[in-house]
C-alpha positions, 0 to 999 in steps of 0.5 A: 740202823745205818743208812747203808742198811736201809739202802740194803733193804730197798734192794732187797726189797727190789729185788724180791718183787722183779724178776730177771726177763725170761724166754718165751720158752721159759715162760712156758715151762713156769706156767705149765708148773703154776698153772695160776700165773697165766691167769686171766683178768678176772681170776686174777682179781679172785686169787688177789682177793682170796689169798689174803684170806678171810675172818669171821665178823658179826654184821646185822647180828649174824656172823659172816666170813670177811674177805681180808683183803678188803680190810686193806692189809697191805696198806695197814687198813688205811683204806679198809672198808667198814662193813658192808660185808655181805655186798663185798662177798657178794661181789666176789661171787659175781668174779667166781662166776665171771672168771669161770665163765658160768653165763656173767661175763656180759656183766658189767659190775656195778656198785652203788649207794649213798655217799661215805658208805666206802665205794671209794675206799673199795676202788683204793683197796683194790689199786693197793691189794693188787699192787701188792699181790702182784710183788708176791710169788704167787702174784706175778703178772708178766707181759712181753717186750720187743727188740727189732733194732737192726733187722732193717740193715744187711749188717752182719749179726743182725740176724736170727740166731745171732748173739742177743741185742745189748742196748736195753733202749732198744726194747719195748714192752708191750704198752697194753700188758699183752699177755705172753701166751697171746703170742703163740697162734691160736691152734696152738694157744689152745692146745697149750692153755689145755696142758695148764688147764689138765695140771691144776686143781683149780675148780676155775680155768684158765683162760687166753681169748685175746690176741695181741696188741696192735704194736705187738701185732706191729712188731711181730709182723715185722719180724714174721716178714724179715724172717720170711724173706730171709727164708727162714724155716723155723719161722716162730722161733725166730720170731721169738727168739730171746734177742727179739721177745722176752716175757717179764714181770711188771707191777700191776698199778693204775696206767699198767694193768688198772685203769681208773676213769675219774669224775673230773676226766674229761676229753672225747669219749674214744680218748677217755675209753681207749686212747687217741690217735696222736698226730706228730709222735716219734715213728719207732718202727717202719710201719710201711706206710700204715698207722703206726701203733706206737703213735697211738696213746693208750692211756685210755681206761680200757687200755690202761686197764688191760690185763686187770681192771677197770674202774669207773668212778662216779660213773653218773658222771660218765652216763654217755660212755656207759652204752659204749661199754655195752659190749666190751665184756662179752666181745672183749674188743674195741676200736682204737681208731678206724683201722685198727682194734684191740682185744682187752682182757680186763674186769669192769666195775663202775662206782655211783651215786643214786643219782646213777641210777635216776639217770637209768630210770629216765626212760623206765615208763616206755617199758620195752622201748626203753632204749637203755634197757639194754645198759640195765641188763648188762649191769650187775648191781650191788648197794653200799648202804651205811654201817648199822653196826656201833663197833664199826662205826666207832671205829669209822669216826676214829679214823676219821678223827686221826691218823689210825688205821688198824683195823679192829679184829677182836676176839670177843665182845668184851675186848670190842666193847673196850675199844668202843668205850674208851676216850680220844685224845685229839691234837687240834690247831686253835686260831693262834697255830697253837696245838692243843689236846681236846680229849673225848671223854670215855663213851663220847665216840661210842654215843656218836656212832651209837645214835648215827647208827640208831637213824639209820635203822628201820623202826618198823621191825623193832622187836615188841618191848624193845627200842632202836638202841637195843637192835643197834646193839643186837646188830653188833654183838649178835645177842641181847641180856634179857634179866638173866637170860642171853636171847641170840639175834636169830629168836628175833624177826627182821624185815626181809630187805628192809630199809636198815642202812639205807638212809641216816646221818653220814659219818662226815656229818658226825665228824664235822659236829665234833670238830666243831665242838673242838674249837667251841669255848665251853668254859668250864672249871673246877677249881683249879682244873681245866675242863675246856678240853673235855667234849662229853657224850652229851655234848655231842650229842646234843650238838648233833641233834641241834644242828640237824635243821640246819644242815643242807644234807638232811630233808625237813622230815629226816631232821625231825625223825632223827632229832627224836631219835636221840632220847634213847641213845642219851638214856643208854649212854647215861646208863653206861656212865652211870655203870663206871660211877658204881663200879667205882665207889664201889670198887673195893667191894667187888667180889674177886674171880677165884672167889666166883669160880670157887662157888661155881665149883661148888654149885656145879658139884651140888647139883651132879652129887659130886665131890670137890678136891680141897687145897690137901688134895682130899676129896670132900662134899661141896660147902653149902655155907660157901654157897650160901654166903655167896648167894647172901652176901654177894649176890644178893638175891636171897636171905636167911628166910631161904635157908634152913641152917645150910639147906636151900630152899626150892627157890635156891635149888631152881636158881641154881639149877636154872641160872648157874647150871643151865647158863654154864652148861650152854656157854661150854656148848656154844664154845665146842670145837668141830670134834665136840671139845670144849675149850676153858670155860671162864665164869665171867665170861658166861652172860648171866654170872656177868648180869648177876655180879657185874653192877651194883646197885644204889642201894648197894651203896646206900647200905655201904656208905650210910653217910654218903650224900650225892647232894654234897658231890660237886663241893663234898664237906672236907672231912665227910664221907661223902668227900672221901669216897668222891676222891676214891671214886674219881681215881678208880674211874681213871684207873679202871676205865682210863677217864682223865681227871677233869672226864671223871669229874664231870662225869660223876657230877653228871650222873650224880645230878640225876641220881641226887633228887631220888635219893630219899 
């Protein structure tokens, strides 16, 4: 592309998001139309949140539906928020009810919780998301602009109904996006607002309480005393008239629309709420001696935020203007200074730490006379806690490793369970300014998030027989394999808000402990290969572990409760490598699909006394010795002592029955649609034809490879078997699992080490 086209594009780009000023009269014909465009603050947000509509998701091992829009996906999920799925839900309730004024609208919104749990990501999002929204058709937010140039002169063409204005200096938008309707008196306000109410659907109407701004206010008081003295009949049109109002779209961002108070912010609170007066600034209309509202600056949150939102971060920063906010949302008012107010149409929502709410507690023990009981009352409280799900954390340390920003949306287990699993290359600067690729090796990310979810979880509910890996695992796939069996996460009872994500080691520290392994001198090579490059599982996780004594963040007790925490983590991560060294040595001996999908075929036709189409399309009885040799030779599970000739035994038929035909019949089931259609139903894809034909076993090996010694693995004899298979099992890892060379040799020098003094 040439750079005209991209300029072309930009105008395009423009283009769609303004519009044209508009009459007053126009306005009003489009919003009779699109009821939802003269939407007032908090319905707004809602529209904003659920136009991007939602996705299902499994958190705590249950799926729940996800609002897209918190997945920032107009700013490719760079700020998307990770979890916390039920408080974000749960938040969207709260602006249902506020916006349909059902009894919240005293609510201050008030979200807490640790640090790194994504509040910041979420006030991000939501600057992003409604920015966005607001460029779109069905977004479009408008305020009103002024012109009175000239009605203070006896020139002719200066009077209503004259030819328009021409100078576009001489109009002044309102700087609180008053909106338009606000314009119209009250009486006729409400009539107007009910027309738009009757010509929607919308289960949330409309809302416009507020009057206008005090310079609007200026200017239409103005211009109602020119006209008047004029003597003017039709006194609001000309007020209105086109050369005086116009109604336009703007694009909602912080200072226009969102209002974002920050923790370094500082000033008085007046100036820090709703602006100050400012001695000294222009004079651009005759105020016949009073304030004039263009001196004020409204560059207060309140103000900014008008027409929108309002956020407060670190709000413990800002403790001392919480009970100034008391009654903001109900009285939707405040004084910009002593002689003049304001009307303010904005959702409030106010971002802390736990320390926010130590703060609140201070005066807990005077009960009723407490005198921030009134503060507590106002404040709708929802707790970010940290991820407990390895998915989601995995893909949190990615991010915060690189530059990505896709959000995850898998649509199965397995394709999630790839993403967890695979390695990173990272690009890091060492002390010469040299860039250098670290690489992380295949389960290194996925143990780093593992054992940081793993402190996190509540130990006290852990299902008997299992350990805190398994409901890590549970949380995120919504399900355990138990032998052959699936056991959903809904067989399992868990502590009715309990303390899972409440505390644990923060993505921050994981991060930091890999960036520190990145420039660490690990010295490592195998022959002529470098391996310095290379960070394992067990090098961070080992790292991780260590260092917790001495980190500031962790108290005495969390460090020694997430030190022992590691060994479960660590056995599961070795059972995971361990896995890809089988399935590669033995890679050649797998058993192909069709070849599983040829025996279901046959079991399934046994067991309904069916017949199967053969290749010549004739139709005959399922072949009991296919069955056999499969259930022989590749499952394993029983021998010729089972068969009588062909025939299987009772234990045959109850397995076939029980683990095939059972397990089958429950994945279609789970897999049917709203009409009770089930889709195409892969062999693989059920659990237990997975458990029962997904790893081989040692002495799978042992059978396979009689001369194979694990002893000889890290400098094989040339020529041996052992040698040979170690060449074929280093490039299969690499080529099934994606291990570089120098991951696939440590890797399997690592598992065999462990394997090699049981093996005789």
């Amino acid at each position: 592309m040439s750079g005209n086209d991209f300029i072309g594009e930009a105008d395009a780009s423009l283009d769609r998001t303004y519009e044209a000023p508009r009459s007053l009269a126009e306005y009003v014909d489009l919003v009779l139309e699109r009821p939802a465009l003269a939407a007032h603050a908090s319905k707004y947000l809602l529209s904003a949140i659920e136009a991007a509509g939602t996705r299902t998701v499994i958190e705590e091992g249950e799926g729940k539906e996800r609002y897209r829009f918190f997945d920032d996906p107009h700013n490719d999920g760079e700020h998307a928020i990770l979890g916390n799925t039920e408080v974000l839900n749960a938040f969207v309730d709260d602006l249902r009810s506020i916006a349909a004024g059902r009894g919240k609208d005293e609510k201050i919104v008030w979200l807490d919780g640790p640090t790194a749990t994504g509040k910041s990501e979420l006030k991000r999002c939501l600057i992003n998301g409604l920015r966005e929204y607001s460029k779109t058709d069905e977004g479009r937010r408008y305020t009103v602009e002024w012109n009175v140039a000239g009605t203070s002169g006896d020139s002719a063409g200066l009077t209503y109904a004259d030819e328009p204005v021409a100078d576009e200096d001489d109009w002044y938008e309102s700087p609180v996006q008053s909106h338009p309707l606000s314009v119209f008196p009250q009486d006729v306000r409400e009539d107007l607002v009910a027309r738009l109410n009757e010509n929607t659907d919308d289960h949330i109407p409309v809302r416009v309480e507020g009057e206008l701004d005090p310079f609007c206010r200026e200017a239409y008081d103005y211009l109602e005393e020119h006209y008047r003295r004029q003597g003017v009949t039709e006194l609001f049109s000309a007020i209105t008239d086109p050369q005086h109002l116009r109604v336009k779209n703007y694009v909602v961002d912080v200072g226009r629309g969102i209002g974002v108070l920050h923790s370094e912010d500082e000033g008085p609170p007046k100036e820090r709420l709703v602006g100050s007066w400012m001695r000294g600034m222009l004079q651009e209309l005759d105020s016949r001696g009073r304030k004039n509202p263009q001196a004020f600056s409204y560059d207060g949150v309140l103000s900014q935020g008008n027409g929108l939102l309002t956020v407060v971060e670190d709000a413990a920063q800002h403790a001392d203007l919480l009970q100034k906010l008391l009654n903001v949302p109900d009285e939707k008012s405040v004084k910009l200074d002593k002689g003049i107010g304001m009307d303010i149409d904005t959702q409030m929502v106010i971002i802390s730490n736990p320390d926010l709410e130590a703060q609140l507690n201070q005066h807990a023990d005077r009960e009723g006379q407490d005198p921030l009981k009134a503060l507590k009352r106002r404040l709708d409280k929802h707790e970010f806690t940290y991820l407990t799900n390895l998915s989601l954390e995995t893909e949190l340390l990615r991010r915060e490793l690189t530059d990505e920003t896709e959000v995850w949306d898998a649509e199965s287990w397995g394709e999630l369970e790839e993403w967890i699993q695979e390695p990173l290359t990272v690009r890091v600067r060492d002390e010469h300014d040299e860039i250098n690729a670290k690489e992380l090796a295949p389960h290194a990310l996925e143990a780093a998030a593992l054992y940081a979810v793993v402190t996190r979880l509540d130990v006290s509910d852990v299902p008997s027989g299992h350990d805190l890996v398994d409901k890590a695992l549970l949380f995120d796939r919504g399900y355990l394999r138990e032998g052959d069996e699936r056991v959903e996460a809904d067989e399992f009872e868990f502590t009715e808000g309990g303390t899972d994500g409440d505390h644990g080691i923060p993505v921050t520290y994981t991060r930091d402990e890999i960036a520190d392994l990145f420039h660490r001198e690990q010295d490592r090579h195998h022959g002529d290969l470098p391996v310095e490059h290379v960070v394992m599982p067990r090098d961070i996780l080992n790292a991780m572990a260590e260092d917790l004594s001495t980190a500031p963040v962790f108290s005495n007790a969390e460090a020694a409760d997430f030190e022992e925490r590691v060994v479960p983590v660590k056995n599961h991560v070795f059972g995971e490598q361990e896995s890809d060294v089988l399935d590669a040595m033995m890679r050649d001996k797998r058993v192909d699909e069709a070849t599983v999908e040829e025996y279901i075929e046959h079991v399934y036709a046994w067991s309904t006394d069916e017949q199967i189409e053969n290749d010549r399309g004739e139709y005959v009885d399922p072949d009991p010795l296919k069955m056999k040799v499969f259930e022989v030779e590749h499952l394993g599970r029983f021998d010729e002592s089972n068969y009588a000739g062909n025939r299987p035994d009772d234990a045959v038929e109850a397995f076939r029955e029980d683990k095939i035909i059972t397990a089958l019949n429950r994945h279609a089931w789970q897999r049917r649609d709203e009409e009770f259609r089930v889709a195409d139903v892969s062999p693989k894809e059920i659990p237990v034809i997975q458990t029962v034909l997904g790893s081989h076993s040692w002495d799978d090996v042992k059978r396979t490879y009689e001369d194979f010694d694990p002893r000889q693995w890290d400098e094989p004899p040339s020529g041996t078997e052992t040698a040979n298979l170690k060449d074929e099992t280093v490039r299969n890892m690499q080529e099934m699992y994606d291990y570089s060379e120098a991951s696939a040799e440590l890797t399997s020098r690592h598992v065999m080490s462990q394997v090699s003094y049981k093996w005789d």
